[in-house]
C-alpha positions in Angstrom: -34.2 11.5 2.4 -32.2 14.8 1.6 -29.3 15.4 4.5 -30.2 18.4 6.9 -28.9 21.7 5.8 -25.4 22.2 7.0 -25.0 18.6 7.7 -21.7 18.4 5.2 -19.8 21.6 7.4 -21.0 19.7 10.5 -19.3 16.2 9.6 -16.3 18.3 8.4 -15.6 20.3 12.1 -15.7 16.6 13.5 -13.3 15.3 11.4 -10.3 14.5 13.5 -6.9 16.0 12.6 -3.5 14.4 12.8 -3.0 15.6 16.2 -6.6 15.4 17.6 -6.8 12.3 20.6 -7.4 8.8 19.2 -7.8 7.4 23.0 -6.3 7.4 26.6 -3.9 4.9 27.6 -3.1 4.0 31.2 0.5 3.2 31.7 1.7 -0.1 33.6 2.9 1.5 36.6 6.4 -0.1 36.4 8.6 2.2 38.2 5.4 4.9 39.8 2.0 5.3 40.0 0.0 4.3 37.1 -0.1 7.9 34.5 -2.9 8.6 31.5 -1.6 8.9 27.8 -3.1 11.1 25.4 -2.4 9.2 22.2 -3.2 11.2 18.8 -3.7 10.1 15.4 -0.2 11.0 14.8 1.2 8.9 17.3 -0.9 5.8 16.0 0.4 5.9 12.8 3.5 6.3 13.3 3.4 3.3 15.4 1.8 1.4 12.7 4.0 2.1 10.3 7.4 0.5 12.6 5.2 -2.7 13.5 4.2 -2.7 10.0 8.0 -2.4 9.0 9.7 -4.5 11.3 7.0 -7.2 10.7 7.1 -6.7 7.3 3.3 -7.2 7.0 1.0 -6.7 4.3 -2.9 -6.7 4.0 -3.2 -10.6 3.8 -1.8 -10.9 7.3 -3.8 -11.7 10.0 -3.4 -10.9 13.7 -4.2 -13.2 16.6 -5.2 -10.5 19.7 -4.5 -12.5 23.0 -3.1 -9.3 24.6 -5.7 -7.0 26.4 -6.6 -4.2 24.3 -7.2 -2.1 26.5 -3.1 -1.6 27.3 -0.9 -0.2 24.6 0.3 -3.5 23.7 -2.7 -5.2 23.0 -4.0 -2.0 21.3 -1.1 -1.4 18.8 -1.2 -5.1 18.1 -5.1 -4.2 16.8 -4.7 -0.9 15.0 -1.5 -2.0 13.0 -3.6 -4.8 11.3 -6.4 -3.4 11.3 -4.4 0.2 9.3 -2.3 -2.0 7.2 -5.5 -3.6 5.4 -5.3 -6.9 7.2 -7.5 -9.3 9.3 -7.7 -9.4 13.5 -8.9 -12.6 15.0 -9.9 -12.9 19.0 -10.1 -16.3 20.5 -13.0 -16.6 22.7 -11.0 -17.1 25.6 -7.1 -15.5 25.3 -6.4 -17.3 28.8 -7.2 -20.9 27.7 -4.8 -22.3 24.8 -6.9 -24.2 22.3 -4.4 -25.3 19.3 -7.0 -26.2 17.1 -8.9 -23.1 17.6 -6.4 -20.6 17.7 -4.0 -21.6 15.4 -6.3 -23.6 13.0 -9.5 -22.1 12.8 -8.7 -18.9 12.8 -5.4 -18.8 10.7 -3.5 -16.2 12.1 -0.3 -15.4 10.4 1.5 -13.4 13.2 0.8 -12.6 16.5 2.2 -10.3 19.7 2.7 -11.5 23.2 4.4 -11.3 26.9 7.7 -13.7 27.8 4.8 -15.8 30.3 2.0 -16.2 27.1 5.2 -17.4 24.6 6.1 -19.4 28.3 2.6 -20.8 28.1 2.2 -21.2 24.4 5.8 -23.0 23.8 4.5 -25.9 26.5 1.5 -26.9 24.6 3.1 -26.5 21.4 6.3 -28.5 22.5 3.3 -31.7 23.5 1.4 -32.4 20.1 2.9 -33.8 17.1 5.2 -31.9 14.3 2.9 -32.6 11.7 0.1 -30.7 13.7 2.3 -27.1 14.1 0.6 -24.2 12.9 1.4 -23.7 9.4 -0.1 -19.7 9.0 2.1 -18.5 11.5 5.3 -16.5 9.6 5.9 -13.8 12.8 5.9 -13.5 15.8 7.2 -10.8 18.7 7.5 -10.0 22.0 8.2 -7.5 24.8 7.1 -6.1 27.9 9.4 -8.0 29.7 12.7 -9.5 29.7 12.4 -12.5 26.9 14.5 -16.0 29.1 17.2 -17.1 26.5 15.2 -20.8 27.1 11.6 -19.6 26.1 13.9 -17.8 22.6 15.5 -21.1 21.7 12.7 -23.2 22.5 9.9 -21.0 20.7 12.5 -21.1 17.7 13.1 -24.9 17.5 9.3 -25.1 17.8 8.2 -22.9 15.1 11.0 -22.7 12.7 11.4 -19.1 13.2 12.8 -16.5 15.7 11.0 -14.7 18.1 11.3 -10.9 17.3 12.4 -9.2 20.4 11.1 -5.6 21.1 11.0 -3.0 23.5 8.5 0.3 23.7 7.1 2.0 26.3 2.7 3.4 26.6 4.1 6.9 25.8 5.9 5.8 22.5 5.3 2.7 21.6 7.7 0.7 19.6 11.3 2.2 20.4 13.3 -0.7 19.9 13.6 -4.1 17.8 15.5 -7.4 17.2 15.1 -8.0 13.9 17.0 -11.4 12.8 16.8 -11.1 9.1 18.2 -8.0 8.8 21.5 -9.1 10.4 20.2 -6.9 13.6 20.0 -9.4 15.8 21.7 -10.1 19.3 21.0 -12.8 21.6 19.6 -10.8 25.2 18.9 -7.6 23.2 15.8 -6.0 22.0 17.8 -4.6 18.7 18.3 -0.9 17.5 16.4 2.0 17.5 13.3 2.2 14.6 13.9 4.8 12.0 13.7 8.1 13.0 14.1 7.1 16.9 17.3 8.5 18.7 17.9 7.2 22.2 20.0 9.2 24.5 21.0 8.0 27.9 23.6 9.7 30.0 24.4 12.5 27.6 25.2 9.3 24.6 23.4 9.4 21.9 22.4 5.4 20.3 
C-alpha cells in the first residue's frame, strides 16, 4: 500500500533536532524542592559519549539496570548502552539480589549503582565461594552519594577491580570521575573534570 501524499514532509517536520527535548527529568531534591529538567538530544549524547569514555565500553558490553530509570542515573545508565550499540539487561526484581540471576544469566559486563546497592551487593558477594564470582563483569561505578572507603576496598578485593567513583548532577550529568587506570585516581575523590567540563567554585577555575 502506497504512503499518503505528503507523508515523507510529514515524518521529516517530526524529526527531532539536536536541541529538541528527549524527556523531563525530576531532580533529587537534595538541597530544595524537587525542579524539572528539560533534557535535549544534545545533552544525551554528550552524556553518552563521557560514560562511554570513562567506561571505555564498546557495543559487546552489556548493562545491568538496577537503578530506577526514571531518575537521571538510572536513565543515562540505559541510553549509554543502549547509543553505544550494546545490550541492557533488567532483573526482574532490582531490590532482591539473586547471584545466579543477575550476574549469571544475564551476563552483564558492567553495571551503575548507589554506595547502599554496592553496600548490599558486596555482602552477598563477600558469602559464596570465589570460584562462583561473576566472571562478565570488567566495570563498574558509582555515585550519588559519598562512596565509604570500606564498601571501595571491599568491592575491590571482591571483584578484582576498582570501583569507578563519579559525581554528576540531573542538570549535567556526568561532571566528574575517578578513573584508576588512567593514573587519575584518589582515594575519597570522585576524580577530575570530563573533557570539555570546567568547574569553577569561588572564582577558581578546576
Amino acid at each position: 500500500m502506497p504512503a499518503p501524499a505528503g507523508a515523507g514532509v510529514k515524518a521529516a517536520a517530526l524529526a527531532p533536532d539536536a536541541d529538541s527535548i528527549l524527556y523531563i527529568l525530576q531532580t533529587s531534591g537534595t538541597t530544595a524542592d524537587p525542579k524539572h529538567v528539560l533534557w535535549t538530544h544534545r545533552n544525551q549524547l554528550a552524556v553518552t559519549e563521557r560514560l562511554q569514555r570513562s567506561l571505555r565500553l564498546a557495543p559487546e558490553d552489556r548493562a545491568l539496570v538496577i537503578l530506577p530509570i526514571h531518575h537521571s542515573f538510572g536513565v543515562n545508565t540505559l541510553w549509554t548502552s543502549i547509543l553505544t550499540g550494546g545490550s541492557v539487561a533488567f532483573p526482574r526484581d532490582p531490590l532482591h539480589f539473586d547471584l545466579a540471576g543477575w550476574f549469571g544469566d544475564l551476563r552483564p559486563t558492567w553495571y551503575r549503582a548507589v554506595p547502599a546497592q554496592h553496600l548490599f551487593i558486596m555482602e552477598k558477594l563477600g558469602a559464596v565461594p570465589r570460584s562462583d564470582m561473576p566472571r562478565s563483569l570488567r566495570a563498574v561505578a558509582t555515585g550519588a552519594a559519598a562512596f565509604p572507603e570500606e564498601t571501595r576496598k571491599g568491592m575491590r578485593d571482591i571483584l578484582g577491580f576498582p570501583v569507578v567513583e563519579t559525581y554528576g548532577c540531573t542538570e549535567a550529568g556526568l561532571i566528574c570521575g575517578d578513573l584508576p587506570e588512567s593514573g587519575r585516581s584518589k582515594a575519597g575523590t570522585v576524580g577530575r573534570p570530563d573533557e570539555g567540563i570546567v568547574v569553577i567554585q569561588k572564582g577558581l577555575v578546576f
